[in-house]
N, C-alpha and C positions, 0 to 999 in steps of 0.2 A: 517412392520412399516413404516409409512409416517414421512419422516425427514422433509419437507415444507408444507404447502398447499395453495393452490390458492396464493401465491407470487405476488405479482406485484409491481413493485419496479422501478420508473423514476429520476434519479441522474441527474437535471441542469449541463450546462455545466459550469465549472469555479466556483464550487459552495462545499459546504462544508456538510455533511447526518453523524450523530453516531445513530448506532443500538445498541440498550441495549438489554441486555439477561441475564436468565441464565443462568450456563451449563445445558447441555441438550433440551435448546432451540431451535438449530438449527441452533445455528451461526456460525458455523465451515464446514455444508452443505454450509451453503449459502454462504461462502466467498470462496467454492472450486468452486461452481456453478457459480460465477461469475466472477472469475478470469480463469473458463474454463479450471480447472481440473477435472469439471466433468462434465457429460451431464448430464443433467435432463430430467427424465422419462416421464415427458411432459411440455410445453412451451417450453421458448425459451428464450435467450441471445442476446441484440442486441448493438453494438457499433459503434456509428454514424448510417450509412446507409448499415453495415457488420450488416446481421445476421449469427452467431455461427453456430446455427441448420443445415444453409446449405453447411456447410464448411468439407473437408472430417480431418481426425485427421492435417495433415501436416499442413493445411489451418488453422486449431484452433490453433494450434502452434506456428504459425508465426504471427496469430494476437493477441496473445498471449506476445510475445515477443514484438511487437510493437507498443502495445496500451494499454500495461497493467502493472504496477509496484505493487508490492506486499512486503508488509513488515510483519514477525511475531512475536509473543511474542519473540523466540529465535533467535539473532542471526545470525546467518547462515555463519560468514563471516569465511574467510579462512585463519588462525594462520599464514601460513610461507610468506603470503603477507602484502604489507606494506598498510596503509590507503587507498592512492591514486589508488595503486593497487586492493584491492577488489569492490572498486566503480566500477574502468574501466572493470571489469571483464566480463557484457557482451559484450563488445563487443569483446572479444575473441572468442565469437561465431558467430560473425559476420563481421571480421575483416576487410572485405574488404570495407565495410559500410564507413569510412572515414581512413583517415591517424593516424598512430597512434599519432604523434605528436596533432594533431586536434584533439584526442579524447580525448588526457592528459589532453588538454588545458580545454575541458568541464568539466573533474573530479574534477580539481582546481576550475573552478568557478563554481561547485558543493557545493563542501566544502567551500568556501567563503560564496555563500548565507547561509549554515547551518552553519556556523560561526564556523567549523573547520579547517579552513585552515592552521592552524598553526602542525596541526595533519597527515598531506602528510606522511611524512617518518617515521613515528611510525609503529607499531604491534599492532594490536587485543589486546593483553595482556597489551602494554603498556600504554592502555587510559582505563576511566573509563565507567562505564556500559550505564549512557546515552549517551554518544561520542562515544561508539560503536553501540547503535541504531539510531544514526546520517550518521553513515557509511552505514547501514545496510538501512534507508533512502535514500541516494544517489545514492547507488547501483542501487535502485528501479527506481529513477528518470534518470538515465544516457540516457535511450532509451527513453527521453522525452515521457512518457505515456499519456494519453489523460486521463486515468483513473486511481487512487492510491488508492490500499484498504491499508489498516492498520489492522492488526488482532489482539486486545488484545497486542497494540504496548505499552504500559506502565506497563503491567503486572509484569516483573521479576525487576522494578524501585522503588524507595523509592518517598515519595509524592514529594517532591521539585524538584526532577530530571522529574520525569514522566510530572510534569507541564511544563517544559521549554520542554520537548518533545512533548507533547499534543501543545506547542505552535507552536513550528516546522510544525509540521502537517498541524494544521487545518489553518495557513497562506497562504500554495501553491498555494490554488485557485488563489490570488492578488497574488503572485510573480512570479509563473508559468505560470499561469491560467489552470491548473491542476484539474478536480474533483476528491474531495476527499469523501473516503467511511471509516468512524472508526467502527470497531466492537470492544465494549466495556461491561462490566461491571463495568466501573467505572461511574457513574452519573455525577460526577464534573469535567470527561474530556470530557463527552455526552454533556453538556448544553454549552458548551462554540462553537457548530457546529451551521449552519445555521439552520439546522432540526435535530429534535430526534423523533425519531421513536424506536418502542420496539418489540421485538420478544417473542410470548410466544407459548409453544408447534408448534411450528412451522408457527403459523401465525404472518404476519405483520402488526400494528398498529398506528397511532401516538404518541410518548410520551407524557411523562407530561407536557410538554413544547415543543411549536417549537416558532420557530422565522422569 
């Protein structure tokens, strides 16, 4: 079974793309394929002037890690650490990458532009479900990515929260200057990107709308 075909997919830099689908579309291939958890059985991945294809596992890994922020429906953050703690988390894997004072300092004006900053010393549990997809956002951005997919980031959200999240989101290109990639099925968090684009059995299309 072919989970894409013929793909071909160019993201502007500083710029903002939501793919609609349904399940079973192939939007969960294609946000693994391009966040470079997975190789693809032919073509190719290219990030700036880095192609994927040629890079051996370690090499995908570390550009991986430094060009690529990834957010999903769930979560992921780690209960016994505090806000500012699960942001700064990777750089625990990479610690010697700056000071750690210097690293706090970007966590906080992480959480300031996502306008939790008031949220540093709290717990996962202690804040509510969009203020922990804000964390779960920042975390993503910490290793200033050149590239942010979003997977079904409003999914486990009630409308009102998911909005001020979808808002979060698709701002970074102007605040970051970050491209951003939504994979959605939500339509009314798709049309508010600079382009929509649709997924069906695995090909890609323009939406009903681009801009």
């Amino acid at each position: 079974m072919v989970a894409l075909r013929d793909v071909t997919l160019d993201l502007p830099r500083a710029s903002s793309t939501a793919i609609l689908g349904r399940s079973g579309a192939g939007k969960s291939t294609l946000v693994s394929v391009l966040a470079l958890l997975r190789t693809p059985t032919a073509g190719d991945v290219r990030i700036g002037d880095v192609s994927a294809g040629g890079l051996d596992p370690i090499g995908r890994a570390h550009l991986r890690a430094s060009e690529i922020g990834i957010v999903f429906q769930a979560f992921h953050l780690e209960p016994a650490f505090t806000v500012i703690e699960n942001v700064m988390l990777p750089w625990h894997f990479a610690p010697h990458s700056e000071r750690r004072r210097v690293a706090r300092n970007w966590a906080h004006e992480i959480l300031e532009i996502l306008e939790i900053g008031e949220l540093a010393a709290r717990r996962p549990n202690q804040i509510s479900g969009g203020q922990r997809q804000r964390v779960a956002i920042g975390r993503a951005l910490f290793a200033r990515p050149s590239l942010f997919i979003a997977d079904e980031p409003t999914g486990n959200l009630d409308e009102e929260t998911a909005n001020g999240v979808a808002d979060t989101i698709l701002t970074l290109p102007a605040r970051l200057g970050a491209t951003v990639l939504v994979v959605t099925h939500d339509a009314v968090v798709a049309e508010r990107a600079d382009r929509r684009l649709t997924l069906v059995r695995g090909r890609l299309g323009p939406g009903d709308e681009t801009r």
